[in-house]
C-alpha positions, -999 to +999 in steps of 0.1 A: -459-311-033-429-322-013-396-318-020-372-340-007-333-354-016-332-389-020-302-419-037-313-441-062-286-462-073-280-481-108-259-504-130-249-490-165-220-498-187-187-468-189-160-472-213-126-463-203-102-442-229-085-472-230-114-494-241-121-469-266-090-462-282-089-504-284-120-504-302-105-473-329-079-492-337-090-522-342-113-514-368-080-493-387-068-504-417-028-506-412-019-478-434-047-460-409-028-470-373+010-462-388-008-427-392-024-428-361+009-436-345+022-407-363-002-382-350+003-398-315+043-396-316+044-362-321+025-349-297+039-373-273+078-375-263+076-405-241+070-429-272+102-437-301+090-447-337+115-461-357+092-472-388+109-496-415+123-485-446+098-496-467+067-481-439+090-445-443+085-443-483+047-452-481+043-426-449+067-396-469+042-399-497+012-400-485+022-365-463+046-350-496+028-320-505+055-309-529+030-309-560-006-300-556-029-306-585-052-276-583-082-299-604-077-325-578-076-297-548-112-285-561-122-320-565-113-328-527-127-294-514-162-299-534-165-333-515-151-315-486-186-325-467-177-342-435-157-306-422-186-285-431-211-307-414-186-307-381-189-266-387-223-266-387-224-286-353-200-259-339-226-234-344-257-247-332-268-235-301-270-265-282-254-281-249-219-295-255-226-333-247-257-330-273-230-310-299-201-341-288-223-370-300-236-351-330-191-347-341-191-385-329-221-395-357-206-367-383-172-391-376-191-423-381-204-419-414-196-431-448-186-415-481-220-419-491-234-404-458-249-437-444-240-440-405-218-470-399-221-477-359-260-483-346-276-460-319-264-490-291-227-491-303-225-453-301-242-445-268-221-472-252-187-458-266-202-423-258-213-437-221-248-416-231-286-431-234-296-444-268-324-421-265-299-393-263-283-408-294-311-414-311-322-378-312-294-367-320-291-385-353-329-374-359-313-337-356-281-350-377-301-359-408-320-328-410-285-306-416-267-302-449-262-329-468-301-337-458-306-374-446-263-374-434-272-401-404-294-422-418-286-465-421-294-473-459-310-462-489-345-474-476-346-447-445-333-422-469-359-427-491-387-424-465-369-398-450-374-378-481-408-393-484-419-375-452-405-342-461-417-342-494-452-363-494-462-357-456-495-370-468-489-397-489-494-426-468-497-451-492-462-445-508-448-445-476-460-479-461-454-490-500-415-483-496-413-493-458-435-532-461-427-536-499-395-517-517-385-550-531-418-561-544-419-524-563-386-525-576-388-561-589-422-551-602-443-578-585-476-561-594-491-597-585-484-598-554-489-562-541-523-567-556-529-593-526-519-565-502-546-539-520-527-524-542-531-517-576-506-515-604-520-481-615-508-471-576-478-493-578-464-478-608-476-444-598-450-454-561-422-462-584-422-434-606-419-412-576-390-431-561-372-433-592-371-393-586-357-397-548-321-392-544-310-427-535-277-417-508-273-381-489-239-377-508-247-375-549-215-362-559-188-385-566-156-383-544-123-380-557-105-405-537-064-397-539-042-423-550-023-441-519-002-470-519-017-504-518-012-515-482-025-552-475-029-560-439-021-590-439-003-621-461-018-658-465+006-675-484+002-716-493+028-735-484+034-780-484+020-780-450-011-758-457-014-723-456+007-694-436-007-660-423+015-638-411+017-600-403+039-581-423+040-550-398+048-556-366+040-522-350+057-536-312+091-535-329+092-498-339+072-483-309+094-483-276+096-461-247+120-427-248+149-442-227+157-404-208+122-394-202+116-429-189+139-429-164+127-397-153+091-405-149+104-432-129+131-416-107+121-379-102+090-370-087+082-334-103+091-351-135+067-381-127+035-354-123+046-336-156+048-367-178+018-390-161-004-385-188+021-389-220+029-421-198-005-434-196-009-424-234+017-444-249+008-473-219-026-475-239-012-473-278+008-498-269-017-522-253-037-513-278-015-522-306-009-556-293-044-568-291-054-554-321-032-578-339-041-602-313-079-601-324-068-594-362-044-627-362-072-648-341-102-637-366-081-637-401-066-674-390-104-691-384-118-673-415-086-692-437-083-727-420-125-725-425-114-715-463-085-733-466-103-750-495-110-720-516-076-715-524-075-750-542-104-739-564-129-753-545-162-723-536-161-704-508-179-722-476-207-708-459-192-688-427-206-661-405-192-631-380-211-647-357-195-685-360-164-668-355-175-648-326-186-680-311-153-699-321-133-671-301-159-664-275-161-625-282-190-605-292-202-606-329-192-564-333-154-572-328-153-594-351-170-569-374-149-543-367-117-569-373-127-573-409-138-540-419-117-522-444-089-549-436-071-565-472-052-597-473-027-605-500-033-643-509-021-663-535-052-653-554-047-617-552-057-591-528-092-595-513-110-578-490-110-598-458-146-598-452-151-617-488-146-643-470-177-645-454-208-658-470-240-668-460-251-700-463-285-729-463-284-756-447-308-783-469-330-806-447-307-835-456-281-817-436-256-804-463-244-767-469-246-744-496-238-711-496-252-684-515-223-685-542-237-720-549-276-708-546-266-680-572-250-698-593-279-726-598-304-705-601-283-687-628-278-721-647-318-723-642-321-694-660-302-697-689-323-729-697-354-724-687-379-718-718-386-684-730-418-683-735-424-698-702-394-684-675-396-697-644-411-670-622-391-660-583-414-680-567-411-708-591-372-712-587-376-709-551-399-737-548-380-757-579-346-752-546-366-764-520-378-796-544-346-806-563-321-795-532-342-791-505-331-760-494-361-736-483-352-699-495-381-671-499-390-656-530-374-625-516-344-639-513-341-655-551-353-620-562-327-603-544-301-629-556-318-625-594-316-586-591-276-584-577-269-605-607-286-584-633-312-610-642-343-593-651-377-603-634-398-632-650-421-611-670-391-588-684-374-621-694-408-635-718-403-639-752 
């Protein structure tokens, strides 16, 4: 064998911090970048806050621990997960960049223990291999809480499936090909795939047992102050959106430490990186409410027709994307967690968008509309006879010509509590 040195050289993608700390904040809510900026200003002197009255109360009591409720204490520290996971990282006896993107997923998930970013999104922010991520969560969701890491309920299920019925092939390919079929009860049409309803409802019973999230307990979430990000108000001409918190205003740079940075040179080395810090918030700041402004204003002139009581129109992240030329995950990231007082009340932002059909006659209908004719359908549809999922669908693609799968009306039926045909004869 010969040994020998040699350069290879390749493309890949690196995030700077900046690019990073741009993506963070754009996906905080506003009460989560006026703490942000918090934690920032105190560990930086370069940067002034002045928050407005009103930003000062909310801030001062969400930080007063005057009062602890010791129920509520146990409550928080029972649900205290995320810290003991992060603990159980510390400990492992791994190489620190494995250990960093392990924190990064512990970060990432939700308060039922579902991760929140894909494999891609993370090993880009990361600047690490998917494969790198990938095992990584594989290691993630076999800590305490089991199955922390995984995407949805179904991978948790056949996560648990694996460790628990390692030989059970059958349920296994039953809850990966055919979850909805078993939980809708579609004996008939399992039985064209082989499968018996003496094996189906054998499946069911066992998944019924399956813990259906990582996190079972239920999280005591404390009471904060209703903070909308952003205001749509209807006026003659149509409708406003403004932004009620203009971060720019209150964040400005320490006048004496500025002009040293700028004027003395041993001053300049000691201060470079608070500098650069509170270079990026800033930047940041302003094109997060860029992006937040852009995406909030094409989601209400597209629904600028709700708010006269008309239904919400069909819209997607990705026509938006498009519409701003941006990829579809800012947009995502834009919307999520982000509240919007309207005339209407507060909504979450991504309510807004709804998936829609377009018929073969060329007209729209979203999935509002679908629901609510196949609901109408329902009610007067005969008893003895209802009208089974494949039935309505093909009763849409005949009387509206829109073409929508049985899977879909049965996942419409099911998220409006509509039991399945046979549950429904009388």
């Amino acid at each position: 064998m010969k040994l020998e040195l040699a350069q290879k050289q390749t493309t890949g993608l690196f995030m700077t911090t900046e690019m990073k700390q741009a993506i963070n904040l754009l996906q905080y809510t506003t009460a989560e970048v006026w703490d942000y900026i918090w934690e920032v200003v105190e560990s930086n002197p370069m940067i002034a806050f002045d928050p407005p009255a009103s930003m000062s109360s909310i801030l001062s009591s969400r930080n007063d621990d005057a009062y602890i409720d010791r129920i509520d204490q146990l409550a928080a520290d029972a649900a205290n997960w995320r810290e003991d996971l992060i603990e159980q990282i510390r400990w492992l006896e791994r190489e620190e960049k494995e250990k960093k993107i392990l924190r990064f997923l512990a970060e990432s998930l939700d308060d039922k223990g579902f991760l929140t970013i894909s494999e891609e999104e993370a090993a880009m922010i990361l600047a690490v291999d998917v494969e790198a991520v990938s095992s990584a969560r594989r290691q993630l969701m076999h800590m305490e809480p089991f199955g922390a890491g995984c995407f949805h309920f179904q991978e948790f299920l056949l996560l648990q499936i694996e460790e628990t019925y390692p030989e059970d092939h059958l349920l296994y390919q039953l809850t990966a090909d055919h979850l909805e079929d078993l939980a809708g009860r579609n004996w008939e049409l399992l039985q064209t795939v082989g499968v018996s309803e003496v094996e189906a409802e054998r499946a069911l019973a066992i998944l019924r047992e399956l813990q259906p999230r990582p996190l079972i307990q239920t999280k005591v979430q404390p009471r904060e102050t209703a903070l909308p990000d952003l205001y749509v108000e209807k006026k003659d001409h149509g409708l406003l959106l403004r932004d009620p918190y203009s971060f720019q205003k209150h964040i400005h740079w320490d006048g004496i430490l500025s002009r040293m940075h700028e004027e003395e040179e041993e001053a300049k080395l000691f201060l470079e990186d608070c500098f650069q810090q509170a270079r990026w918030l800033m930047r940041g700041i302003e094109q997060r409410q860029h992006t937040l402004m852009r995406v909030a204003g094409i989601v209400m002139k597209h629904q600028k027709r709700y708010f006269s009581g008309e239904p919400l129109q069909p819209l997607t992240l990705r026509q938006v994307a498009d519409r701003m030329g941006v990829h579809e995950s800012t947009v995502s990231r834009a919307v999520a967690g982000k509240v919007i007082q309207t005339p209407l009340g507060m909504k979450q932002l991504k309510s807004f968008f709804v998936k829609g059909y377009e018929s073969q006659v060329g007209e729209v209908y979203s999935s509002l509309q679908i629901k609510d004719i196949l609901c109408d359908w329902i009610k007067e549809e005969n008893s003895s006879r209802p009208l089974s999922d494949q039935r309505l669908a093909d009763k849409m693609r005949d009387t509206f010509h829109v073409d929508i799968s049985r899977r879909t009306v049965a996942k419409y039926r099911d998220g409006m509590g509509i039991p399945s045909s046979s549950r429904r004869k009388t």
